[in-house]
N, C-alpha and C positions, 0 to 999 in steps of 0.2 A: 653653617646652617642655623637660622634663629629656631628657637623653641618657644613657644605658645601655650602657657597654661591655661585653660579654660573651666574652669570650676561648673558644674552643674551642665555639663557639655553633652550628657545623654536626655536633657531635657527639650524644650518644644524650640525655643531659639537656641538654645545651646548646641542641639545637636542641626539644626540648619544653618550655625554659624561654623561649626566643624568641618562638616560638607563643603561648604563656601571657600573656605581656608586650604582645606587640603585641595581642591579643582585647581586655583589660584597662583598659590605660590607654596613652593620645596620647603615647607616647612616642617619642623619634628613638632608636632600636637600630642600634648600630654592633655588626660581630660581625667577628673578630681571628679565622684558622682556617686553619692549616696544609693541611688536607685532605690527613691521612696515611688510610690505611686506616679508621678509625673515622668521619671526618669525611666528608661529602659537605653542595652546594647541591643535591641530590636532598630531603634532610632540611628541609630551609625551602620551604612553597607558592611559587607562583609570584605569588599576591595579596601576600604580602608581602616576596619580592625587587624586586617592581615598584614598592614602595611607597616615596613621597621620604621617609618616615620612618625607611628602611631602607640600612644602606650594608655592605657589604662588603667587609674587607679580607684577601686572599691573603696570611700570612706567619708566622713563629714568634714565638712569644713574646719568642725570646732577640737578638730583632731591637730591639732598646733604643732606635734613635732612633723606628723604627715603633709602638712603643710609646708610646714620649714623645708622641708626638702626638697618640694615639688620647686618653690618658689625660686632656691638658689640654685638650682639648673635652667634660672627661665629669662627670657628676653623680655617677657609680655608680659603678664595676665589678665584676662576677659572674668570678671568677676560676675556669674550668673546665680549662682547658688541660692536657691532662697527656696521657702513656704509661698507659695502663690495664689491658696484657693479660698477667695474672700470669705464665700458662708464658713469655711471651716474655719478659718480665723475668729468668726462670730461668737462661736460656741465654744472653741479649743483654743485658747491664743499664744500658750507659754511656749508652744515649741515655734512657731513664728517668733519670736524676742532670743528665742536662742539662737537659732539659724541664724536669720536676717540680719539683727545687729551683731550679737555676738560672735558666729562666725565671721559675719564682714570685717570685727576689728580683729580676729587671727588672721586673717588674709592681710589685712591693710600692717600690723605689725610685724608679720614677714619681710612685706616688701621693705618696711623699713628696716629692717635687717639685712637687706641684699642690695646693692649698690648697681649689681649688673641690672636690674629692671629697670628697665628706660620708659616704660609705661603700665598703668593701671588703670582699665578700663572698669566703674563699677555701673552693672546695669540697672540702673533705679526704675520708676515706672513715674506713670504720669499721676498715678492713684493718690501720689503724696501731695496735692496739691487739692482733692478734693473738688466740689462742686464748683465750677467756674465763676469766679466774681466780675470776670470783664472778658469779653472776647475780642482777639484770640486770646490763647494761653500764652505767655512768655515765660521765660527763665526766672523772671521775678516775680513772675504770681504768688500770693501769698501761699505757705503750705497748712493745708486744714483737713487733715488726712481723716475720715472718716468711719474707720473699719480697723480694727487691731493689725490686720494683715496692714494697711497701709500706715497705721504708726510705725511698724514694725519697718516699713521699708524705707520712712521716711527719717529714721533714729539713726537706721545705717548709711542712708545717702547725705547727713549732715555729718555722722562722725567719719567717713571719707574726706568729707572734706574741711574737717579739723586734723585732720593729719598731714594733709596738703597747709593750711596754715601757720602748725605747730612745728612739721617737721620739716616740709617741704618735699615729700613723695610725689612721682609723677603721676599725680591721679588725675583723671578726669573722669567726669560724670554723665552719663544717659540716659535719659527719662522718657522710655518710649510707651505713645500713647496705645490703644488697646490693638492686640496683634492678631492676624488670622493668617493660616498657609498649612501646608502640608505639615503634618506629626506633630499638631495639636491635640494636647490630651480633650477625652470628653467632656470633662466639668465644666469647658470655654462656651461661650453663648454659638459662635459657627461653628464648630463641629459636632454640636449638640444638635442643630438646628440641623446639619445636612444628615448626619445618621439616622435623625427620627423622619426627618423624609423619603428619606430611602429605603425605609423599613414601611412607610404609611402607619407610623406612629404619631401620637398629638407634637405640635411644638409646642411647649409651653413659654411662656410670656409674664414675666413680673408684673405686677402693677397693670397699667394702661396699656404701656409698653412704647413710652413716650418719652424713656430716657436716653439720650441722646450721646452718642460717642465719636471719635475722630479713630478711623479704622486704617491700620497701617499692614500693608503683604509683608511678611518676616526677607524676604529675598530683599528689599528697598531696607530694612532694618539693619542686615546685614554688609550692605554696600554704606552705612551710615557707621558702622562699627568700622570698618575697614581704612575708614576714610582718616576715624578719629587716629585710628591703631597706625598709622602712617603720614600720617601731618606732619609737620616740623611741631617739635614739643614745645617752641613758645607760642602756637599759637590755641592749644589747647589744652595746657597743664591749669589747673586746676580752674578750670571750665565747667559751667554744666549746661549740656545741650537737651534738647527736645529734640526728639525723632518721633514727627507724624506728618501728616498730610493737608491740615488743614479744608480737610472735607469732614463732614459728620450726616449720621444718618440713626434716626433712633430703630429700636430693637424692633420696633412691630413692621415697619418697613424692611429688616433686615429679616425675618421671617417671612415675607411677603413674595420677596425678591428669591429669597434660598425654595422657595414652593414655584414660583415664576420660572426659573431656571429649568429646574427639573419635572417640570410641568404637573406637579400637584395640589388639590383643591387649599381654598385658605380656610378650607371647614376644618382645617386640620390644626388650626392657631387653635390652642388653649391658652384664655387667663388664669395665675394663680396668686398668691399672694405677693405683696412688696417685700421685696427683700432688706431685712434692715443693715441701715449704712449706704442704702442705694445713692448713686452718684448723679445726679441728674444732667448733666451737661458737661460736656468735655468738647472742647475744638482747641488746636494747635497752631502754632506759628513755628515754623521753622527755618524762620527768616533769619536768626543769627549761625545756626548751622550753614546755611546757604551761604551766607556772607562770609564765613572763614574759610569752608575749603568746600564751596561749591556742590557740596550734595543737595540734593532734590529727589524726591518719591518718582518713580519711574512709571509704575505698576498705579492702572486706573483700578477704582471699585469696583469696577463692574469686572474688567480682566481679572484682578487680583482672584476675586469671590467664583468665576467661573473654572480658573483652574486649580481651586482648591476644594470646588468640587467633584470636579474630575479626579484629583487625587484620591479623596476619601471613593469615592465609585469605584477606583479601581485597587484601593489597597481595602476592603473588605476585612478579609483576615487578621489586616494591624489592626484593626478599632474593634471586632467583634469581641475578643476577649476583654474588653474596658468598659464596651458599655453598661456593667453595672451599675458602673461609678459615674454613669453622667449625672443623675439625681442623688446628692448627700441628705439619708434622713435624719433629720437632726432633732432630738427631744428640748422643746422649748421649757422656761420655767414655770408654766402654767401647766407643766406634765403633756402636752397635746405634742404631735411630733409633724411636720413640715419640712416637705422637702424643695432641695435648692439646687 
């Protein structure tokens, strides 16, 4: 039976790639998870925290001997672990540079330490690549990472793959563009967007709300992780792919749509200010994924965005205790405080 480390596995893709894995295939899922704000074992059934195939470990990444150990019982590891909430990254940035790279290089010189890992999946984002200079996006776009959180992610998606040049570990890299689906924390622009409508609360809206994004269902995410995590390893060791869809839709239409759905007024869109480091355009090509081992987005925007509202509809209870935390208020240096 292989074993599957998963780092940050109680998190929004982590814990839908756990689910995915354990439906799948026999495998023993070890899952590594601080359980900051993002993370919760609320995120994993109870069938499968109960399960001997399933284990648990409480701790940070940059916990190096906790690491070492997970790592030399492992076939795999799915590297998700990270700081993910850009305004907080704005204001707060040190512990993003620790997590993000510096755990990523305790994970990445574990594996160098363990010969049994046949693969190292590191989940990067499309963040690091900044404001689109040419559309699509490709694996070669320049990276002009906008926001401390995505220096931060973009520090550790290249020293991943300095350790793939240096040493030669079976890494490969994922740069998935912006996610929505079921057991997204509230800080994310849809889940934020369908709670305050379902409450007949404002949506609130950056800027114009004219910035534009390539929106991927985490379930299509997941079949893209699966795909890399069992390829032949010369066709993806030190790779790095894009997972999105090559559709885009900006935020005020995406508020539009989440009111449309659920049949509430658009008197409900509030503007508020621009968020600084805002990303203005993002579209994807996932034309060289496609070409090496045949994945493809499954899940349209419109299906994707309907049954992820139906999820949050009907799990009420998971999101009502979060929704504090959808708006971070954050004191700017001019003393005035805005929230994000």
């Amino acid at each position: 039976m292989k074993t599957i480390l998963i780092t940050g596995g109680a998190g929004f893709i982590g814990s839908n790639f756990v689910r995915y894995l354990y439906h799948k295939y026999p495998y023993r899922l070890l899952v590594l998870d601080l359980l900051t704000y993002a993370g919760s074992l609320e995120n994993i059934p109870e069938e499968i925290k109960g399960s001997p195939r399933f284990e648990f470990w409480y701790g940070n990444v940059n916990n190096a001997g906790l690491v070492e150990s997970l790592v030399s019982r492992s076939d795999a590891v799915v590297h998700f672990a990270a700081e993910s909430h850009v305004a907080r990254s704005i204001f707060d940035d040190r512990i993003f540079f620790e997590t993000d790279v510096l755990g990523t290089q305790t994970v990445a010189a574990a594996v160098l330490e363990h010969s049994r890992v046949e693969r190292f999946i590191h989940i990067s984002t499309s963040e690091v690549y900044g404001t689109a200079l040419r559309f699509p996006m490709d694996e070669d776009h320049p990276l002009n990472p906008m926001t401390p959180y995505a220096s931060a992610k973009a520090g550790a998606d290249r020293l991943v793959y300095s350790y793939w040049a240096t040493y030669d570990i079976p890494a490969v890299i994922l740069r998935p563009f912006n996610q929505y689906g079921p057991y997204q924390h509230l800080e994310k622009v849809v889940p934020r967007f369908i709670t305050a409508a379902l409450q007949n609360e404002p949506l609130t809206v950056h800027g114009d709300g004219q910035s534009r994004r390539d929106w991927s269902f985490v379930e299509d995410t997941c079949e893209a992780i699966d795909a890399v995590l069992h390829a032949d390893l010369s066709l993806v060791k030190g790779e790095v792919f894009n997972v999105g869809t090559g559709f885009d839709l900006d935020v005020l239409s995406l508020a539009e749509k989440v009111l449309e759905l659920l049949d509430k007024p658009k008197t409900l869109i509030r503007f508020i200010g621009e968020r600084p480091g805002q990303v203005q355009h993002h579209l994807a090509t996932y034309e060289k994924l496609h070409k090496r081992l045949g994945w493809r987005p499954k899940t349209s925007f419109e299906k994707g965005l309907e049954k992820t509202i139906d999820w949050y509809a009907s799990n009420v209870d998971w999101w009502k205790k979060l929704q504090w935390m959808r708006h971070v208020p954050i004191k700017k240096r001019d003393g005035t405080v805005e929230y994000y």
